[in-house]
Backbone as CSV, one residue per row, in Angstrom:
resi,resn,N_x,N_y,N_z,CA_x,CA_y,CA_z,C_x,C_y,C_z
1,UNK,-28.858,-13.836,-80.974,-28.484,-12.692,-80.175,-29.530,-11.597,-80.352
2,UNK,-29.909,-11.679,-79.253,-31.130,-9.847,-79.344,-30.914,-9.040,-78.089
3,UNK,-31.027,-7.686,-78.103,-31.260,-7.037,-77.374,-32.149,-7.391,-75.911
4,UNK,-32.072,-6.561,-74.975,-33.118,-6.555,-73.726,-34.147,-6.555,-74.256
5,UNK,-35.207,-5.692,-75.495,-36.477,-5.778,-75.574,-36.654,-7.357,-76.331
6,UNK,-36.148,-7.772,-76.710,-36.741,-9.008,-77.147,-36.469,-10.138,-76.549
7,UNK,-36.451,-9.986,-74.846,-36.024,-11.158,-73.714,-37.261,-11.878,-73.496
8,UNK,-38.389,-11.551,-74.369,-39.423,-12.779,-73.826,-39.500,-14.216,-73.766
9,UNK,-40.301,-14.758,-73.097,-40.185,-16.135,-73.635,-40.023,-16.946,-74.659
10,UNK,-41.053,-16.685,-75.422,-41.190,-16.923,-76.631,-40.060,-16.941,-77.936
11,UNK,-39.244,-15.831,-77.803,-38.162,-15.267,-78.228,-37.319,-16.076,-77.926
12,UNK,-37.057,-17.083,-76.690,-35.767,-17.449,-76.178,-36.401,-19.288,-76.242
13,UNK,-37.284,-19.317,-76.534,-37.948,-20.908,-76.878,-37.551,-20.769,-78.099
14,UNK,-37.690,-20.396,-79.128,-37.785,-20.289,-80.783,-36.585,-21.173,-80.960
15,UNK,-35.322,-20.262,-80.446,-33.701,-20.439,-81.010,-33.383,-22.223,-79.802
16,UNK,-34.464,-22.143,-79.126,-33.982,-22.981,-77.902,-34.663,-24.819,-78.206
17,UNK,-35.875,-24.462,-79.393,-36.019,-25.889,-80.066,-35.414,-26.087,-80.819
18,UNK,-34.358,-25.437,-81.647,-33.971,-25.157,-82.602,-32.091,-26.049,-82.294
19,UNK,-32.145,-26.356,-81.141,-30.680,-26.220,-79.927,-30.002,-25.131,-80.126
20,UNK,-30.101,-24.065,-80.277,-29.525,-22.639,-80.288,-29.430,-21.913,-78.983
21,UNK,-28.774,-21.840,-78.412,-28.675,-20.938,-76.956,-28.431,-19.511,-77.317
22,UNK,-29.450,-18.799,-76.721,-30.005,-17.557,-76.766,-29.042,-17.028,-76.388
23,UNK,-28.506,-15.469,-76.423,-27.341,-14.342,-75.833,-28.742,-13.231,-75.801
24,UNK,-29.433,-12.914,-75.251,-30.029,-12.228,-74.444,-30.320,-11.793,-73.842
25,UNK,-30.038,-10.297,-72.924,-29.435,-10.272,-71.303,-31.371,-10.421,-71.095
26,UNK,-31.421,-9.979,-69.721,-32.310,-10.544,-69.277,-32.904,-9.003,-68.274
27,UNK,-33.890,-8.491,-68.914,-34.203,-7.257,-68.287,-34.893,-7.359,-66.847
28,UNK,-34.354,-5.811,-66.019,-34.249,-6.113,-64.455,-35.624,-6.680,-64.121
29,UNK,-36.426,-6.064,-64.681,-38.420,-6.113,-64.423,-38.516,-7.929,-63.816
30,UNK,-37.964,-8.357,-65.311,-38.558,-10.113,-65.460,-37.018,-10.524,-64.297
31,UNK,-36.194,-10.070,-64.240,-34.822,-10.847,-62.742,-35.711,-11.252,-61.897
32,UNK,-36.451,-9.613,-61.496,-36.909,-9.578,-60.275,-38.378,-10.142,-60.022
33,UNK,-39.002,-10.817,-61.009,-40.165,-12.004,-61.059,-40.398,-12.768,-60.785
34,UNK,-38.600,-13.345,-61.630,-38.289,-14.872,-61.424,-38.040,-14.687,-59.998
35,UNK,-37.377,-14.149,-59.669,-37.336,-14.345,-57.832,-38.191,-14.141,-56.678
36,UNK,-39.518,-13.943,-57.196,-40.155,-13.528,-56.536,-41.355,-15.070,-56.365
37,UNK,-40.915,-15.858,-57.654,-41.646,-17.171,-57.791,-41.182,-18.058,-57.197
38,UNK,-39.469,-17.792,-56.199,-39.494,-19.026,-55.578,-38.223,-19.335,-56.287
39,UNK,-37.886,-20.536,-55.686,-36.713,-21.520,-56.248,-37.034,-21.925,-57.581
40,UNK,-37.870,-22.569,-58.043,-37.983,-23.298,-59.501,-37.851,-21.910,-60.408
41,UNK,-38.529,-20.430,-60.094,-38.659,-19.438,-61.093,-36.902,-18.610,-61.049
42,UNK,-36.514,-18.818,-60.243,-35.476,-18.149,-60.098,-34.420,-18.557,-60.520
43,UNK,-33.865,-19.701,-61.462,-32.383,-20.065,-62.160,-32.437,-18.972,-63.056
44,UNK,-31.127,-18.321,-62.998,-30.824,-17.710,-63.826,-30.856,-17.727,-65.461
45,UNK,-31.306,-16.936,-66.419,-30.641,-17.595,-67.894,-29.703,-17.635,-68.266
46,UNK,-28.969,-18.116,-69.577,-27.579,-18.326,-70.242,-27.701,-16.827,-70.105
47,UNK,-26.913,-16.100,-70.425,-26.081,-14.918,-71.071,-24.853,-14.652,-71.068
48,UNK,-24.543,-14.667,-72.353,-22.510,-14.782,-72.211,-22.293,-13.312,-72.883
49,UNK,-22.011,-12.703,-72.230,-21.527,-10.903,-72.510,-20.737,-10.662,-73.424
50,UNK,-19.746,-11.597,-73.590,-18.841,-11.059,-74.769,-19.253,-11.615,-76.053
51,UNK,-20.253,-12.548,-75.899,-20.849,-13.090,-77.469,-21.467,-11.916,-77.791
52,UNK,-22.343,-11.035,-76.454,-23.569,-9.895,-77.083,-22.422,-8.663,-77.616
53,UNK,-21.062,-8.386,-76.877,-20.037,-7.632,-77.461,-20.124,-7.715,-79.063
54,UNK,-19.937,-8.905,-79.129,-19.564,-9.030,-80.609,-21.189,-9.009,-81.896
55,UNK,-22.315,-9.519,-80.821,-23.261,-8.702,-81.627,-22.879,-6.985,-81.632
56,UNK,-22.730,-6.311,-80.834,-23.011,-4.856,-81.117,-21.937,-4.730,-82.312
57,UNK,-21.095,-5.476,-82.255,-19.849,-4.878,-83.329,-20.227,-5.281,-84.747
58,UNK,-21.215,-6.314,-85.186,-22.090,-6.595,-86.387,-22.831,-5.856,-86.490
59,UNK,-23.592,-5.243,-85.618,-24.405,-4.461,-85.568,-24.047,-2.878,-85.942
60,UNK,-23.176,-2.392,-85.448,-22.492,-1.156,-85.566,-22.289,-1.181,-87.211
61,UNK,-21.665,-2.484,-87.888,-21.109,-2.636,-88.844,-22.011,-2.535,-90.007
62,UNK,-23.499,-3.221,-89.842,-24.304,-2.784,-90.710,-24.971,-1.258,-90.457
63,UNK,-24.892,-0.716,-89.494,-25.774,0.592,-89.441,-24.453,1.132,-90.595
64,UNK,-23.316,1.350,-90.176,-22.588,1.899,-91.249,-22.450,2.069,-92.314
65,UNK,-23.044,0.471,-93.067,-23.491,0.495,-94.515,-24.441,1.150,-94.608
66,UNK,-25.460,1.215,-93.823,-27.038,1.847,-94.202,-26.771,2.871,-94.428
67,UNK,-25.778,3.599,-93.804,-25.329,4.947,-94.033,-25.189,5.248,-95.377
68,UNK,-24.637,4.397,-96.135,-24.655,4.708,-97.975,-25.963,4.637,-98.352
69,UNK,-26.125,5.425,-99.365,-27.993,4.923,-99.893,-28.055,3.974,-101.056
70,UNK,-27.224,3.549,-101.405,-27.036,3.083,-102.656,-27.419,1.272,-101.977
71,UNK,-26.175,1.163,-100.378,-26.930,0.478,-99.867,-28.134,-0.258,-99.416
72,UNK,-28.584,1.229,-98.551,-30.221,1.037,-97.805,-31.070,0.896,-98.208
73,UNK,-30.907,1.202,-99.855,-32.257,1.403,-100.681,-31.838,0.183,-101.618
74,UNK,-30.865,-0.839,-101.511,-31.150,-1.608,-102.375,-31.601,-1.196,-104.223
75,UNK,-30.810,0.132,-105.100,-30.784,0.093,-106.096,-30.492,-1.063,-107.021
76,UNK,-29.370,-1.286,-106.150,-28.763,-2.539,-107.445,-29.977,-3.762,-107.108
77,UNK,-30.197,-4.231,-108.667,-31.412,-5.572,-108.519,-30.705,-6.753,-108.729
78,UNK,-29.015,-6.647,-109.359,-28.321,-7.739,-109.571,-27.680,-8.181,-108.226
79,UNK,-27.548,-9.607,-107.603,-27.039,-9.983,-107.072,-25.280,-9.076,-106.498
80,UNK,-25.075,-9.798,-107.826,-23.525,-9.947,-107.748,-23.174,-8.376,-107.622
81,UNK,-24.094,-7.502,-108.617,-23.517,-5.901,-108.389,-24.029,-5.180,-107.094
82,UNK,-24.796,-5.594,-106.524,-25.345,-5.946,-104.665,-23.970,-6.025,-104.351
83,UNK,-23.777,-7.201,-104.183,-22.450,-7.590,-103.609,-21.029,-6.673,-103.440
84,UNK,-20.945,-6.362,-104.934,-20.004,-5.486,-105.252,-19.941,-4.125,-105.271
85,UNK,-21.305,-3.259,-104.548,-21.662,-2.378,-103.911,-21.537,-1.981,-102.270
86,UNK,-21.359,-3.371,-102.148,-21.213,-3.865,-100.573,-19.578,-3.315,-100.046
87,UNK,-19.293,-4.584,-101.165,-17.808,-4.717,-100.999,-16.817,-3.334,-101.172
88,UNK,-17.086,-2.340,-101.682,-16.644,-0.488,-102.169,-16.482,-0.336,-100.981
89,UNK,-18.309,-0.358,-100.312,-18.706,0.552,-99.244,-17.672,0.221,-97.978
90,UNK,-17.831,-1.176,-98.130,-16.866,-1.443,-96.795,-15.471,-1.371,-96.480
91,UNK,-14.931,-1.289,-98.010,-13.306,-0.765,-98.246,-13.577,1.099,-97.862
92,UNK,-14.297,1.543,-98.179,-14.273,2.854,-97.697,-14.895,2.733,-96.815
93,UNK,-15.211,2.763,-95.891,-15.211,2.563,-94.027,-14.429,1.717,-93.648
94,UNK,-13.237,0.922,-93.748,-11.986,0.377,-93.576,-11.257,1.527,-93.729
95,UNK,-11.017,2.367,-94.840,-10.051,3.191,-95.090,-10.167,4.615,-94.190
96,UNK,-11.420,4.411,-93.718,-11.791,5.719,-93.088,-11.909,5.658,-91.803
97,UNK,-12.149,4.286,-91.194,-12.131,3.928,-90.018,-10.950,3.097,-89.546
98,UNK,-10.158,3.147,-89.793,-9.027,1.875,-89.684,-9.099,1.001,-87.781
99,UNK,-9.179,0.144,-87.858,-8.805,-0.491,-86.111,-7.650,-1.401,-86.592
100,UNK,-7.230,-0.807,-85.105,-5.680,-0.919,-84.660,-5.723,-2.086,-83.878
């Protein structure tokens, strides 16, 4: 899953030898390319919207941690107290954010 800036080719071959189907919307510039090449350039790509939904909501979820510094900066060098730095942070943004 990536954003519009990283809809290149290249980007969407990587995950695609890999058998991984890309969630990538597909920015207007390159739509309007492919259609301009004709029938063979013009099939649309995969993009399933509510998979990229649920990227933004991982996404949202780590900017939130970054928000701690204890996080972003990676103090802790132990694994497990990593972990268990993690695990605080995210009980307090549960407790502070609750979804209903």
């Amino acid at each position: 899953m990536a954003d519009k800036a990283q809809s290149s080719r290249s980007n969407r071959a990587r995950p695609r030898r890999r058998g991984i189907r890309a969630v990538i919307p597909v920015k207007d510039d390159q739509q309007q390319h492919r259609r301009n090449h004709g029938s063979p350039g013009a099939r649309p790509l995969a993009f399933a919207p509510e998979r990229h939904k649920e990227r933004n909501t991982v996404e949202r979820c780590f900017n939130k941690l970054k928000a701690f510094r204890t996080v972003a900066t990676r103090y802790d060098k132990r694994e497990r107290i990593y972990q268990g730095t993690i695990d605080v942070e995210s009980i307090r943004i549960r407790l502070r954010d609750p979804v209903t």
